[in-house]
N, C-alpha and C positions, 0 to 999 in steps of 0.2 A: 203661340206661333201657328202655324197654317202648312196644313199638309196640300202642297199645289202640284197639278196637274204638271206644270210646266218642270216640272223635275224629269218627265219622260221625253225623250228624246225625240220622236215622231212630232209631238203637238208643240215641242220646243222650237221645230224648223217653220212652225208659224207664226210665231211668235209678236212677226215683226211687221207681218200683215193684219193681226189681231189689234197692235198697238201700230197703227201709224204716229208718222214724224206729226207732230202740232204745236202749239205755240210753246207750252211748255219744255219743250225740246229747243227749240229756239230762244227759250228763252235762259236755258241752262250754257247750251252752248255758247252763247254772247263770253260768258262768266268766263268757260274756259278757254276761248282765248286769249282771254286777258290776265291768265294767270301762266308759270310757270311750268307749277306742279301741281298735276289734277290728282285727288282719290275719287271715285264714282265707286260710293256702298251700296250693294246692289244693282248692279250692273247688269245686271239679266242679261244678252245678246249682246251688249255693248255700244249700240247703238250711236250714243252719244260721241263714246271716243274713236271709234273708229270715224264717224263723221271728222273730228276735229284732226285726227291726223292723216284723214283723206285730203284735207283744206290744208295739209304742212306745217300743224304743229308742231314746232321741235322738242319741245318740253319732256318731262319724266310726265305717263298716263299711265295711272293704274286703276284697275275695276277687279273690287271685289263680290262673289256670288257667291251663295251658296251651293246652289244648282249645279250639276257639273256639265246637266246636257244642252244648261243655256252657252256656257265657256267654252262648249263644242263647236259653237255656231260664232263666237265671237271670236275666239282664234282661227277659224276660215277667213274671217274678213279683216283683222288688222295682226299678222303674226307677233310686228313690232311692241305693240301694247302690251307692259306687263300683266297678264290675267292670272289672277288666284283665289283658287278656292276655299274658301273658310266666312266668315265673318267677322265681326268684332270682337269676338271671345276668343277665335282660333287665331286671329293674324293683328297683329300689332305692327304701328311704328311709330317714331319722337322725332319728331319737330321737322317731317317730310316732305308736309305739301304745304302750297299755301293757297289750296281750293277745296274741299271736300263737300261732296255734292250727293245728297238722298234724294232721286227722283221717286216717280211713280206711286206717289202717296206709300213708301217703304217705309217711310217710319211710324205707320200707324198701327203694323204688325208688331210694333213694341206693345206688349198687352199691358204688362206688369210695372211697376214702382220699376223693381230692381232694373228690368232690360232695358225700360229707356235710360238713367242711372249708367248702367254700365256700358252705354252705346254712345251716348255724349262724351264719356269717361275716355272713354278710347279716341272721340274724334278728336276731343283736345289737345289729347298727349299726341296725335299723327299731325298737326298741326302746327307749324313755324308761328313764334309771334309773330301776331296780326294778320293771321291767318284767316280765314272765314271758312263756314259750314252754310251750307245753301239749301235748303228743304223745305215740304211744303204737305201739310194736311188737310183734309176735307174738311168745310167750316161747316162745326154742329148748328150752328143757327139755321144755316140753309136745307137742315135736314134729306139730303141726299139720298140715303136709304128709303125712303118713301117712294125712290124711282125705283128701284131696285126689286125689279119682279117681271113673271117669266112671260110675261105677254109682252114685254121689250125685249127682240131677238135680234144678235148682231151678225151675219152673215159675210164670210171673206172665200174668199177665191185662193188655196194656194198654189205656191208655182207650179205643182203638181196639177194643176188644174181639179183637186178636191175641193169641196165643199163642207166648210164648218160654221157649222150654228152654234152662238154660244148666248145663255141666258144666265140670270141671276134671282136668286130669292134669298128673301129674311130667312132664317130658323131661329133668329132670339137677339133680344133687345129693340130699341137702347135700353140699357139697365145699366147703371154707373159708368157710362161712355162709352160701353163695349155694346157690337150691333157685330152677331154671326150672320153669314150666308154662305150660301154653294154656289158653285159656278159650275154647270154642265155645259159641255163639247161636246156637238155628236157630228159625226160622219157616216156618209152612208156605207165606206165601202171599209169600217170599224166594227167588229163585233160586237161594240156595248161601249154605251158614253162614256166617257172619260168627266170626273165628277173630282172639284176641289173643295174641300170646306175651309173657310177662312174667317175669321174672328180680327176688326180693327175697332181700337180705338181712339174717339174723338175727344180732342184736347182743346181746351180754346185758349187764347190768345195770355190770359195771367198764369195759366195753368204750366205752357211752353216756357213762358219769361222765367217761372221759379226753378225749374227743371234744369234750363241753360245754365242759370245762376249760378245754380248747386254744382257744376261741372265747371266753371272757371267760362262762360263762353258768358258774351251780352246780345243781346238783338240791337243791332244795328236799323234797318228798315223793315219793316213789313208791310206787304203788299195784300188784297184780295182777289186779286188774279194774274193772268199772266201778261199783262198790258202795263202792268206795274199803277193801277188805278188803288187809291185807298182799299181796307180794309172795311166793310159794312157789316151790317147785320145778312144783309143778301148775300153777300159776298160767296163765291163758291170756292174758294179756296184761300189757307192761310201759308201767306209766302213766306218765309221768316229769311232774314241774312242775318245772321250771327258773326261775332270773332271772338277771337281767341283774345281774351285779358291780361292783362300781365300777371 
């Protein structure tokens, strides 16, 4: 897993100007209005639910983070929303929701056998039959990491009227589907970048299917992007919608 920057509280309140709203956000929320009971694993800021019960979702929302200084920033903006700290390992529940939703390419921080295993493991059991799991990883074929270097620099404004640059580089792979890099943050009125190293691995499409299997869950559709277009060799993302089996 990944020692990330956004665990500090300062770079946490930009969070959400680093990640603006896009399709993928749009295209998560469709889902959760039309469910119930939403889990969002890894919920960073919250983003997502606080949108849907800005719009009067009535349902039970809950986002789990690890972070505590991203749940800082998400209980400012929807108090209502259950927000808890832990993960799949610290926070359990059986047969709760009948949405659970991994954005932000979060589950490619699953490195190991066992954590994706035990992360599936957990979504099923917090799962109502016929439940669904909604997530979505970078597609190896489109080789992504290839863009990923420090002469592509993202630049945002925060409300503070600060300025933060943020870039990315390789330090190793692909080598058996795992590709490390760093992500540095700098500001000017920061005494020393703020620097995350993070390690994801890519999975492709029979590799997912055995993995859901193994955890009681099926792929339902998969898409390769967020327009809900087929899956290609091009394709830059794999969408998967899963449910819960009997």
């Amino acid at each position: 897993m990944s020692a990330h920057p956004f665990n500090d509280l300062a770079l946490a309140a930009h969070y959400d100007a680093l990640n603006p709203w896009g399709p993928g956000d749009d295209f998560h929320l469709g889902l959760i209005r039309a469910a119930d009971s939403v889990l969002d694993i890894g919920c960073g800021t919250g983003q997502l639910l606080r949108r849907a019960r800005a719009e009067g979702h009535p349902g039970r929302l809950t986002g789990l983070d690890p972070a505590a200084a991203m749940l800082v920033h998400a209980r400012e903006g929807a108090p209502d929303v259950e927000w808890v700290l832990g993960d799949t390992r610290s926070r359990r529940w059986k047969g709760d929701f009948a949405l659970a939703v991994m954005t932000g390419h979060a589950f490619q921080q699953l490195i190991r056998d066992e954590d994706i295993r035990q992360c599936l493991g957990a979504v099923r059991e917090a799962l109502a039959e016929g439940g669904r799991f909604v997530f979505e990883t970078r597609n190896p074929e489109a080789r992504p990491w290839e863009r990923w270097t420090p002469d592509r620099v993202h630049t945002i404004s925060g409300a503070d009227g600060a300025e933060i640059r943020v870039h990315h580089e390789v330090t190793h792979g692909p080598a058996g589907g795992l590709v490390g890099f760093t992500e540095t943050y700098t500001c000017a009125s920061w005494p020393a970048p703020r620097v995350g190293r993070n390690t994801l691995r890519f999975l492709g499409p029979g590799e997912l299917d055995r993995f859901l299997a193994e955890a009681g869950l099926r792929t339902v559709t998969r898409y390769g992007d967020w327009d809900h277009s087929p899956l290609t060799p091009a394709s830059p993302e794999i969408i998967t919608v899963a449910e819960a089996a009997p």
